[in-house]
ChimeraX commands (.cxc) that place a marker at each C-alpha (Angstrom):
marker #1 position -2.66,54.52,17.01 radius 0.5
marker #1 position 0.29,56.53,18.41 radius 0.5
marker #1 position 1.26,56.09,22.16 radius 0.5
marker #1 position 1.02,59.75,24.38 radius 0.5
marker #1 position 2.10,58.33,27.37 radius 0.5
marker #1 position 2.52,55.40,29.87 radius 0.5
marker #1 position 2.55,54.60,33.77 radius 0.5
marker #1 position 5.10,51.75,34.76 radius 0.5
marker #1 position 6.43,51.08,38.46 radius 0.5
marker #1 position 9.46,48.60,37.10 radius 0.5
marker #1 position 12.64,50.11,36.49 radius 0.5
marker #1 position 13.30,48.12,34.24 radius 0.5
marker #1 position 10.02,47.76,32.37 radius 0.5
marker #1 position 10.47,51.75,32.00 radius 0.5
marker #1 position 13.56,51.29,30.26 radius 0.5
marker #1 position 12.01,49.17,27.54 radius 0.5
marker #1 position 9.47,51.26,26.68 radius 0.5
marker #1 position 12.43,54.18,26.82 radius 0.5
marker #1 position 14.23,51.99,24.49 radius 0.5
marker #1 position 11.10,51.29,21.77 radius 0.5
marker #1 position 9.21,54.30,22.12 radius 0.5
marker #1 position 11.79,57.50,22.85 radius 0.5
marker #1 position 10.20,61.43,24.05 radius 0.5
marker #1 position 6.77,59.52,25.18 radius 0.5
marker #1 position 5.99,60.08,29.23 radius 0.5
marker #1 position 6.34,57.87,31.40 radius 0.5
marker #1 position 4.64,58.16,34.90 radius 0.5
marker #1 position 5.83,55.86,37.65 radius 0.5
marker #1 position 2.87,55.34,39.70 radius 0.5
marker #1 position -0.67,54.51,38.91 radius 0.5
marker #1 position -2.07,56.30,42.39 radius 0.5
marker #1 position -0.30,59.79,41.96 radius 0.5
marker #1 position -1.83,60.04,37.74 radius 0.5
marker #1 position -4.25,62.49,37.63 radius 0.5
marker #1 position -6.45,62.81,34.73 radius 0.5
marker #1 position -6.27,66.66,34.46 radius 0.5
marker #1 position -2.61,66.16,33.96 radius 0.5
marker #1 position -2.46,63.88,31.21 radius 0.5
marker #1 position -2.96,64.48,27.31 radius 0.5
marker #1 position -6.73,63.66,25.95 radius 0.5
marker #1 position -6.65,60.18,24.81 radius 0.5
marker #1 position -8.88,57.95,22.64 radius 0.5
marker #1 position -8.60,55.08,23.70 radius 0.5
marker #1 position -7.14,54.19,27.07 radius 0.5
marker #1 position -4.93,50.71,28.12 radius 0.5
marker #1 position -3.69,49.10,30.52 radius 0.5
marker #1 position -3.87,45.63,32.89 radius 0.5
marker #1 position -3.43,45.44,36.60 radius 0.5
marker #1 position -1.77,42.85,38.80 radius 0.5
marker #1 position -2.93,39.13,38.33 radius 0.5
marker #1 position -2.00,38.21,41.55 radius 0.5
marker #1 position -5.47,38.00,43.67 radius 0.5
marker #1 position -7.60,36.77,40.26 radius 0.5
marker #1 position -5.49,34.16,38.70 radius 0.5
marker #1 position -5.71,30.38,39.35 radius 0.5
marker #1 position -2.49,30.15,40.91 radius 0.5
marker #1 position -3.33,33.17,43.44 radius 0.5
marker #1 position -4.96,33.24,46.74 radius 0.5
marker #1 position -8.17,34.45,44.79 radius 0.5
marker #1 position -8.48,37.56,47.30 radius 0.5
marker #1 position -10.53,39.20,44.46 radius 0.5
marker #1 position -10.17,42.91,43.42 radius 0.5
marker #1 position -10.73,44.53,46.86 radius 0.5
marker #1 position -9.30,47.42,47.97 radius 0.5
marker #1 position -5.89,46.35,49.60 radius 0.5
marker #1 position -4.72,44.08,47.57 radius 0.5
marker #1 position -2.53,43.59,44.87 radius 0.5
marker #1 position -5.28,43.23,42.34 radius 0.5
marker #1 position -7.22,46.02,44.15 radius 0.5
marker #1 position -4.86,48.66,41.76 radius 0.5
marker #1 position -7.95,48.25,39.43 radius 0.5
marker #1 position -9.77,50.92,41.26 radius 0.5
marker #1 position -6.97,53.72,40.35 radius 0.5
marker #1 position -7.55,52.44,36.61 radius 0.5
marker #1 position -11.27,53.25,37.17 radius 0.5
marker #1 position -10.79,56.28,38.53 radius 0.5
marker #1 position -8.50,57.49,35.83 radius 0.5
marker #1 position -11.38,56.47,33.34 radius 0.5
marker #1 position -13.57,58.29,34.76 radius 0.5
marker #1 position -11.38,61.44,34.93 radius 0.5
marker #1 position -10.39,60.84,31.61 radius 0.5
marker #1 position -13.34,59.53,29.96 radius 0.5
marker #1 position -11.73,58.56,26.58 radius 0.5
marker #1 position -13.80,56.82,23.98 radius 0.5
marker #1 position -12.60,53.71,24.30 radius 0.5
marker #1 position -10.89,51.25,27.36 radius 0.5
marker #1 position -8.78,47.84,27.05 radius 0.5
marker #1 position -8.45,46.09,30.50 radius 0.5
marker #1 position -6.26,42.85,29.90 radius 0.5
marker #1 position -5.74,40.40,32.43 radius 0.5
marker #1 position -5.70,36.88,33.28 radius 0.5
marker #1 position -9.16,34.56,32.47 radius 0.5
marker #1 position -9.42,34.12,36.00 radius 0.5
marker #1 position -10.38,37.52,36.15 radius 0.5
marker #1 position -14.01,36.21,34.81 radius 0.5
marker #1 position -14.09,34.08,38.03 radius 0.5
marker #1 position -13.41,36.64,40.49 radius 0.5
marker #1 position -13.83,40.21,40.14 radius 0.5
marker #1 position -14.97,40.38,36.74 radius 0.5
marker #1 position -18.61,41.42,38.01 radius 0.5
marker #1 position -17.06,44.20,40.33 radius 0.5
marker #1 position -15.13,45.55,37.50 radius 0.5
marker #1 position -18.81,45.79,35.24 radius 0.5
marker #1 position -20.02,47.01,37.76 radius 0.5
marker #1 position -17.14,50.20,38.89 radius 0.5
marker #1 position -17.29,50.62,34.49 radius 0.5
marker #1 position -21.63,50.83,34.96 radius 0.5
marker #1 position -21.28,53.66,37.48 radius 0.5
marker #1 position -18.92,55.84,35.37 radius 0.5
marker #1 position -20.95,55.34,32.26 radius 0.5
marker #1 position -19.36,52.90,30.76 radius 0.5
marker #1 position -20.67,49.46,29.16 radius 0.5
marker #1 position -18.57,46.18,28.19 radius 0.5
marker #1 position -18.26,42.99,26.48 radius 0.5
marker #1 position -15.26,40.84,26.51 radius 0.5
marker #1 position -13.20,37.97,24.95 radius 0.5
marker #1 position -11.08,35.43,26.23 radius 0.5
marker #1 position -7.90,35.61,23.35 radius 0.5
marker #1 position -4.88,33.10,23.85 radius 0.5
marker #1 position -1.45,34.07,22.48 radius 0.5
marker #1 position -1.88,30.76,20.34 radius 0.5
marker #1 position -4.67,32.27,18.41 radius 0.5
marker #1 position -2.08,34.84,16.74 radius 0.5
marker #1 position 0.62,32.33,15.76 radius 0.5
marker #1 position 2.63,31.86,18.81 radius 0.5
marker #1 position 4.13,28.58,20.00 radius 0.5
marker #1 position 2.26,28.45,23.35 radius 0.5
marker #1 position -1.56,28.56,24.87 radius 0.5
marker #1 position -1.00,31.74,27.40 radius 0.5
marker #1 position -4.93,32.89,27.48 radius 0.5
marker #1 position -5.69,37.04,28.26 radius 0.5
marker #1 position -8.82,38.12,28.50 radius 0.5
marker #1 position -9.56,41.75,26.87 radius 0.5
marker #1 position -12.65,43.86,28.05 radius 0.5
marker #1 position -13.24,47.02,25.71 radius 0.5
marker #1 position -15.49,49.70,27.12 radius 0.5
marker #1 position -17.10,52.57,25.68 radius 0.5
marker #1 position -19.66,54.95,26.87 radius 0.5
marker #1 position -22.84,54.42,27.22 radius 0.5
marker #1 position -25.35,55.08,24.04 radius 0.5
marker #1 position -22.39,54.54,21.99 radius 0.5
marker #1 position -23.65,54.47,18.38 radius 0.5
marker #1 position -23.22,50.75,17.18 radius 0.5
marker #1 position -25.01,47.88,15.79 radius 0.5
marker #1 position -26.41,45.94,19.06 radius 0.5
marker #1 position -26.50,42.61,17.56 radius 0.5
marker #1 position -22.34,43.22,16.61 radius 0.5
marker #1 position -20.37,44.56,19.11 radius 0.5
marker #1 position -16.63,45.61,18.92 radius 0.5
marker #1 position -15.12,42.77,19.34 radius 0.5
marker #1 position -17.18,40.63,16.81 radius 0.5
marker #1 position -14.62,41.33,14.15 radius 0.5
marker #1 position -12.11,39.66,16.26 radius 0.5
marker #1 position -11.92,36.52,14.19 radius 0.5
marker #1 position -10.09,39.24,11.07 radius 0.5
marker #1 position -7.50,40.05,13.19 radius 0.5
marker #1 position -6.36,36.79,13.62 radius 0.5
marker #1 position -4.83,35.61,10.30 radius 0.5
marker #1 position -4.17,32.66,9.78 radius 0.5
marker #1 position -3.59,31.30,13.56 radius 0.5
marker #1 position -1.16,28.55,12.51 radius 0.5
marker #1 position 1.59,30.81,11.57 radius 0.5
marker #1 position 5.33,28.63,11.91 radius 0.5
marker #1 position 7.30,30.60,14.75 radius 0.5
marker #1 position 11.07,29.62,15.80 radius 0.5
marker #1 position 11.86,29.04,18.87 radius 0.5
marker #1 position 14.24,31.50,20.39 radius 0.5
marker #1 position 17.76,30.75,20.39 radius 0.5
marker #1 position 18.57,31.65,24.03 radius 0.5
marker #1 position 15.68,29.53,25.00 radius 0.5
marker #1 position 18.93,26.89,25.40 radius 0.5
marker #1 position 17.47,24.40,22.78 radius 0.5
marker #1 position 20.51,22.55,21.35 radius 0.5
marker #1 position 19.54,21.41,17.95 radius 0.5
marker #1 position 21.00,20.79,14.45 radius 0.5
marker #1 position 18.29,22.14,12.24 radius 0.5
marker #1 position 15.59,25.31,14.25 radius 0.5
marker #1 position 12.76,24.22,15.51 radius 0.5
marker #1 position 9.23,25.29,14.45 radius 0.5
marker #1 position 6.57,25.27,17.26 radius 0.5
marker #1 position 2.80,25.81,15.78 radius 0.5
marker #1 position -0.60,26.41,16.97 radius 0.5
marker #1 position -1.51,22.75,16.94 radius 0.5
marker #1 position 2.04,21.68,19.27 radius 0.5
marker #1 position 0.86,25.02,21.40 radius 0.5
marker #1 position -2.58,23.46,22.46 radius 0.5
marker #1 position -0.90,19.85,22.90 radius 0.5
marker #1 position 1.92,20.68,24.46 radius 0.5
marker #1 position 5.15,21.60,22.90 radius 0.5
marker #1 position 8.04,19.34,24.02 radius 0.5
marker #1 position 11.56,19.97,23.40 radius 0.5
marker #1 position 14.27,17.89,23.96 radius 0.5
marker #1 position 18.40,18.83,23.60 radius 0.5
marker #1 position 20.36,16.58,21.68 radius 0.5
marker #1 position 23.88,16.30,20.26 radius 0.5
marker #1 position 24.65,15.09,17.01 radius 0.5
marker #1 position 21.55,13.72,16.78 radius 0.5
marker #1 position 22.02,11.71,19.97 radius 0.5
marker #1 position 20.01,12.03,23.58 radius 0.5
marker #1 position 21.45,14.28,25.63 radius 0.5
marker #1 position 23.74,12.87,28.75 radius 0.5
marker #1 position 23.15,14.52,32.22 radius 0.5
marker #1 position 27.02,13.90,33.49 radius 0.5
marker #1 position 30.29,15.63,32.64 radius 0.5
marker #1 position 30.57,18.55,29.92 radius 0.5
marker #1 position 27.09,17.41,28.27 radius 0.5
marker #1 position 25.45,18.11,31.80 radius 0.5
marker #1 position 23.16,21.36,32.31 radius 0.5
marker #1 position 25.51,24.89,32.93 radius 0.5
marker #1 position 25.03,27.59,35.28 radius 0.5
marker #1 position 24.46,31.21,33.70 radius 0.5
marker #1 position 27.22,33.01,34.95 radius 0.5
marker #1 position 26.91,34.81,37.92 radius 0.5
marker #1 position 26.40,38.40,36.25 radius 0.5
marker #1 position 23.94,37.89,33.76 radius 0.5
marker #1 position 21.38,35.91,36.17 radius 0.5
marker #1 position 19.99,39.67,38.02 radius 0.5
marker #1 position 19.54,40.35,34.19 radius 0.5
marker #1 position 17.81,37.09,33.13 radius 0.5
marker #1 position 15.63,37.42,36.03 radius 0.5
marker #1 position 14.56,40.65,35.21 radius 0.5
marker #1 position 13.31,40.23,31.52 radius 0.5
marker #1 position 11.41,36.58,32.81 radius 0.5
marker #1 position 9.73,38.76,34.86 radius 0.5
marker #1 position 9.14,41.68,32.19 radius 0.5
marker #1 position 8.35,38.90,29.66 radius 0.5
marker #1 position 5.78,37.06,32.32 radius 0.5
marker #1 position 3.67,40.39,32.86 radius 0.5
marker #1 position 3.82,40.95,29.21 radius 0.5
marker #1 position 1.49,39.90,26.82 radius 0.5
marker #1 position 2.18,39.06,23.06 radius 0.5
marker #1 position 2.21,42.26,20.98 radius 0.5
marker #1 position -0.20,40.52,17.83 radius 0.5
marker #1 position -3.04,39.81,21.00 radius 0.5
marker #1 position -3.11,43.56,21.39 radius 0.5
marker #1 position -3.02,44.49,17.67 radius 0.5
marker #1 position -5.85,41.93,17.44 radius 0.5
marker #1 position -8.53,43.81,20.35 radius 0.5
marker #1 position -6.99,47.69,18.67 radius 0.5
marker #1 position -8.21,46.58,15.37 radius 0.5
marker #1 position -11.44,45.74,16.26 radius 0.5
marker #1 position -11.56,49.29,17.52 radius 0.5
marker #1 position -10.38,50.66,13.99 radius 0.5
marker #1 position -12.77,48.43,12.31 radius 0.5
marker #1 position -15.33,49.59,14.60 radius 0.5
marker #1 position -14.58,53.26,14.03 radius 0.5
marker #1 position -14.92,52.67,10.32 radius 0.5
marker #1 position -10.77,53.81,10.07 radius 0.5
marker #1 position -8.20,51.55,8.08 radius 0.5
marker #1 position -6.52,48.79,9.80 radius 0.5
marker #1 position -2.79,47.95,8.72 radius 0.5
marker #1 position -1.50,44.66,7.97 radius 0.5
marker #1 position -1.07,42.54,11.18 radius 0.5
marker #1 position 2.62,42.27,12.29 radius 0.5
marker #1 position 4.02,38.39,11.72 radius 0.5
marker #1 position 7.00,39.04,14.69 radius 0.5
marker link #1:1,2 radius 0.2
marker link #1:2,3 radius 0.2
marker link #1:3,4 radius 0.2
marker link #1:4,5 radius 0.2
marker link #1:5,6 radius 0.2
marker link #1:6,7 radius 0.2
marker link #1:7,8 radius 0.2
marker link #1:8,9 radius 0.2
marker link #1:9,10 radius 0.2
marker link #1:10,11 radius 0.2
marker link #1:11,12 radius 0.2
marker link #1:12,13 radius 0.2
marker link #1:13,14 radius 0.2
marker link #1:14,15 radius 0.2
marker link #1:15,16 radius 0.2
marker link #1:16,17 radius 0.2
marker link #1:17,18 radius 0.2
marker link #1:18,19 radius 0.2
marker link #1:19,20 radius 0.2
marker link #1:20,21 radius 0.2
marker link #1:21,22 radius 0.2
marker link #1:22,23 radius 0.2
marker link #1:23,24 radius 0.2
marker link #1:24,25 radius 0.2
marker link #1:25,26 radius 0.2
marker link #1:26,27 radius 0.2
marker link #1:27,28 radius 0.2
marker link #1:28,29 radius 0.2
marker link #1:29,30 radius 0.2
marker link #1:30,31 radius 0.2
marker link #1:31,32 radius 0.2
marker link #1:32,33 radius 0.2
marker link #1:33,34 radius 0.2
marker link #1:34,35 radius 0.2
marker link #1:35,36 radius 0.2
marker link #1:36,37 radius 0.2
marker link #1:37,38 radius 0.2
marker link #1:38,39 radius 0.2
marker link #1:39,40 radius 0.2
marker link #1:40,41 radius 0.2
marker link #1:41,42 radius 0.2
marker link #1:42,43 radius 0.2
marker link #1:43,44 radius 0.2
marker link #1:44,45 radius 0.2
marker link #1:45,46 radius 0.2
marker link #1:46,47 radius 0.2
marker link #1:47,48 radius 0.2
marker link #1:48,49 radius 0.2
marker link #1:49,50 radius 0.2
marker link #1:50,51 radius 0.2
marker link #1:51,52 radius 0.2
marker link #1:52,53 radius 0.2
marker link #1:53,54 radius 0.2
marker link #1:54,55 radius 0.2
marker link #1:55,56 radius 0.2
marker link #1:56,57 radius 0.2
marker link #1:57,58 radius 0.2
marker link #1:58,59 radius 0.2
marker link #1:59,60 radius 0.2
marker link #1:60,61 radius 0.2
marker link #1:61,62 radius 0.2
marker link #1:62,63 radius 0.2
marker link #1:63,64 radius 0.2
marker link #1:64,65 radius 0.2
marker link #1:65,66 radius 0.2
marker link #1:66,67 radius 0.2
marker link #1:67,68 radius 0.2
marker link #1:68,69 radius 0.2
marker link #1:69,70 radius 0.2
marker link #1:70,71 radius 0.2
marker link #1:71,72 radius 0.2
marker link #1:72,73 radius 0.2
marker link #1:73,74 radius 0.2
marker link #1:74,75 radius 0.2
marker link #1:75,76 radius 0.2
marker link #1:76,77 radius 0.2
marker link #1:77,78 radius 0.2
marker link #1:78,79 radius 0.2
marker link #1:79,80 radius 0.2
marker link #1:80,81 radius 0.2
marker link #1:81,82 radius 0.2
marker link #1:82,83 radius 0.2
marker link #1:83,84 radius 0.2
marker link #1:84,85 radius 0.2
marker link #1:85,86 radius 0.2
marker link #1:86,87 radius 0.2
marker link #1:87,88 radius 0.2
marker link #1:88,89 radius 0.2
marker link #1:89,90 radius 0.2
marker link #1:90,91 radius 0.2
marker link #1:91,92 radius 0.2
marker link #1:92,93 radius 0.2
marker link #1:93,94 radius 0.2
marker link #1:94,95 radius 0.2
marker link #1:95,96 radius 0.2
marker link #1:96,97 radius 0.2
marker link #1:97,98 radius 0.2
marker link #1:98,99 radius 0.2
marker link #1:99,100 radius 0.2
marker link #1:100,101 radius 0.2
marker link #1:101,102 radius 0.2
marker link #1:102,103 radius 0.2
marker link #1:103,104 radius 0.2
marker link #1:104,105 radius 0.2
marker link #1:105,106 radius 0.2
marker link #1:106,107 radius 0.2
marker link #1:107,108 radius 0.2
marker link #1:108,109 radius 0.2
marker link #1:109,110 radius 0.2
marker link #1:110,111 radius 0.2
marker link #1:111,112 radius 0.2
marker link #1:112,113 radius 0.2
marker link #1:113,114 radius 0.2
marker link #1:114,115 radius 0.2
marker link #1:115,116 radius 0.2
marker link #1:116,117 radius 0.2
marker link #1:117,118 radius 0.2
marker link #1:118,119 radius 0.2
marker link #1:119,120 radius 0.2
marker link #1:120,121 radius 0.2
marker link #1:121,122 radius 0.2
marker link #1:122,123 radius 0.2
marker link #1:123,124 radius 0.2
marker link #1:124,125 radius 0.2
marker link #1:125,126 radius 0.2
marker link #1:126,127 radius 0.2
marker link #1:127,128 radius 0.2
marker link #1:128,129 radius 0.2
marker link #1:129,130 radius 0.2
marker link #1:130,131 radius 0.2
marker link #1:131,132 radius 0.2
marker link #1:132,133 radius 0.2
marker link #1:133,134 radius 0.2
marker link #1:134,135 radius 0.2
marker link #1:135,136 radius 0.2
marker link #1:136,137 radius 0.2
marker link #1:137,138 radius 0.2
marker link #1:138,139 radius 0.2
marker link #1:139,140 radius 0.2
marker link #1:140,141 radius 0.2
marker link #1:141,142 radius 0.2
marker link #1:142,143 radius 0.2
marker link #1:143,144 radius 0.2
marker link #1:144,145 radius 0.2
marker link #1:145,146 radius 0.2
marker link #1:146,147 radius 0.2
marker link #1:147,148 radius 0.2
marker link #1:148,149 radius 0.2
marker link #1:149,150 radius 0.2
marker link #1:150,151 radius 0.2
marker link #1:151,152 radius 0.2
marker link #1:152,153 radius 0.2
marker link #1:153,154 radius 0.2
marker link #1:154,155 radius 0.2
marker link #1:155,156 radius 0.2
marker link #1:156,157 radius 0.2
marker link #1:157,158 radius 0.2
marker link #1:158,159 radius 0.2
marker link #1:159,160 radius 0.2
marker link #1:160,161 radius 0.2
marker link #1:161,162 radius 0.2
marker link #1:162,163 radius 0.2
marker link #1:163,164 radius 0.2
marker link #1:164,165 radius 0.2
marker link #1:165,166 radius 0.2
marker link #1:166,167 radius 0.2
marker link #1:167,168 radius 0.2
marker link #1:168,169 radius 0.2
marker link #1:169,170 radius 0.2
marker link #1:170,171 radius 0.2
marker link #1:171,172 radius 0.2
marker link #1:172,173 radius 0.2
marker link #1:173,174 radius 0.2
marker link #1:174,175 radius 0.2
marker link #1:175,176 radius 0.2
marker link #1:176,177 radius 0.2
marker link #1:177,178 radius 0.2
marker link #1:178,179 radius 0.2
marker link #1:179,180 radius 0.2
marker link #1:180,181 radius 0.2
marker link #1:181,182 radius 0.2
marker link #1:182,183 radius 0.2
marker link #1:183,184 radius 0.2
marker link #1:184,185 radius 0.2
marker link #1:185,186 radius 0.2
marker link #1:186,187 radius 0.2
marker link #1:187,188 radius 0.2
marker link #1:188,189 radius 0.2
marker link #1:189,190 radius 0.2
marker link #1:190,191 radius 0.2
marker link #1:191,192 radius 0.2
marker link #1:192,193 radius 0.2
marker link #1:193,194 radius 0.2
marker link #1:194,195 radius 0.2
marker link #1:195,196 radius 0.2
marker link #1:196,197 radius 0.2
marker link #1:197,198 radius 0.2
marker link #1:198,199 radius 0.2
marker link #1:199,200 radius 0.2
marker link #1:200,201 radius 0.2
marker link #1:201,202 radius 0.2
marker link #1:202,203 radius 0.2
marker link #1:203,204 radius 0.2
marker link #1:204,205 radius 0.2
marker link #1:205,206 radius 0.2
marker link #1:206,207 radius 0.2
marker link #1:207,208 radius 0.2
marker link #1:208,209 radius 0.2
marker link #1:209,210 radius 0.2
marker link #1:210,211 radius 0.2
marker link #1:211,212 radius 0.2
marker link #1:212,213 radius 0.2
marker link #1:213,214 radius 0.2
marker link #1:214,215 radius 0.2
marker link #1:215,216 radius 0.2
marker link #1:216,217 radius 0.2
marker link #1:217,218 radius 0.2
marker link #1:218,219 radius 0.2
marker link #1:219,220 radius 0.2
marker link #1:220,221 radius 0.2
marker link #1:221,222 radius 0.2
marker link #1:222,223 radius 0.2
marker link #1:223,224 radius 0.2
marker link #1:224,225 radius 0.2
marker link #1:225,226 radius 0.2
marker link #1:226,227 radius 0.2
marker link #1:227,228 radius 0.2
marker link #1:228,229 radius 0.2
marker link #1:229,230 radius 0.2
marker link #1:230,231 radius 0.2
marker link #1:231,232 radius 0.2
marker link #1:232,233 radius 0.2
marker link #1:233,234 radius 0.2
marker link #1:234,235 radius 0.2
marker link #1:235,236 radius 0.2
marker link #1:236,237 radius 0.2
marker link #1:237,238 radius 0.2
marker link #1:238,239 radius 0.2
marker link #1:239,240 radius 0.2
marker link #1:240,241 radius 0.2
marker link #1:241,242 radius 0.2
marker link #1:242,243 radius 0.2
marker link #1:243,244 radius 0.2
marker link #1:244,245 radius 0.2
marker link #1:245,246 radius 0.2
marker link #1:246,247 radius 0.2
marker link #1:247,248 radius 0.2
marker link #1:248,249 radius 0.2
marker link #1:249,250 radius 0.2
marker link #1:250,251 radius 0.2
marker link #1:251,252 radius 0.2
marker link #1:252,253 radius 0.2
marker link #1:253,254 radius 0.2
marker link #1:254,255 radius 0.2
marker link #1:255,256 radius 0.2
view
């Protein structure tokens, strides 16, 4: 699959994808994208804000208004698109409000679903963080009704207990890196800072240090980027089922 363009309202979200994927477009905001002014597609992606369907939100729901509500300017662009296929990502408690409004907006466009519920853990990585991926596709769209796209999920997923090391500037101090699996993700991964092998002490040069004063606007910007992210195997997972689907080769899943 090769990108032909995106739409990102972060400054500095845009300059990542700048950064990874040079000469592609990138539109600013969702409600000025027209369809008759963007390159046919295949297969169209995206997620909107989490905000009014996740557990931790007010659980306002997709209306129109709120933050969540963005998901009606996706719809419209599939309609005006129409591509063959659609990924909508977004939180699981997206299945608990405003999952049937969504079906319904895809229904009245042409459009029919299913939908899986796919946590980061599943493709190696060293915590739970649970997306849920709806794939659309037009209505009488030539498949087997007792497998659906998504049914060949379970091949995309390797091995699912894949050793991952934890980040350097995560701040862990230890002698020897640590290795975080699938089976720490779902129990909860626990790391603790020591020193020569000793507990850490919380007085005197030992004690927990400040970032300094100009990299924090940075750090806080990429914990954001990073927190509306998802990880990059979960997507190669849902786009291979759409290869496999398609009857077109898949490529060996990325390990990083």
């Amino acid at each position: 699959m090769k990108h032909r363009f995106f739409c990102e309202v972060d400054p500095f979200c845009r300059s990542i994808l700048r950064r990874h994927w040079p000469g592609i477009p990138i539109y600013e905001d969702v409600r000025e994208l027209r369809g008759a002014d963007l390159p046919p597609v295949d297969v169209l992606c995206g997620g909107f804000p989490c905000q009014d369907v996740s557990l931790a939100g007010k659980r306002k729901g997709i209306a129109k208004g709120t933050r969540s509500g963005l998901w009606h300017e996706y719809a419209r662009l599939i309609e005006e698109i129409r591509p063959g296929y659609v990924i909508i990502e977004n939180v699981p408690g997206l299945l608990a409000a405003g999952v049937e409004a969504v079906l319904q907006d895809l229904a009245a466009v042409g459009y029919d679903a299913e939908w899986e519920v796919l946590p980061a853990a599943a493709v190696g990585a060293p915590h739970r963080r649970e997306r849920v991926f709806l794939v659309a596709y037009p209505n009488g769209h030539k498949r087997d009704p007792e497998h659906g796209v998504l049914s060949s999920l379970a091949g995309s997923l390797g091995e699912g207990d894949q050793p991952w090391r934890v980040a350097p500037w995560l701040g862990v101090r230890i002698d020897r890196a640590r290795r975080a699996s699938i089976r720490e993700a779902y129990g909860g991964c626990v790391l603790r800072r020591v020193d020569d092998g000793r507990p850490a002490r919380l007085d005197g040069p030992a004690g927990v240090r400040p970032l300094p004063r100009e990299l924090v606007p940075v750090w806080v910007r990429r914990l954001k980027a990073l927190g509306n992210a998802i990880t990059p195997q979960q997507a190669y997972a849902v786009a291979a089922c759409i290869m496999r689907a398609e009857g077109l080769p898949v490529r060996e899943r990325p390990d990083r």
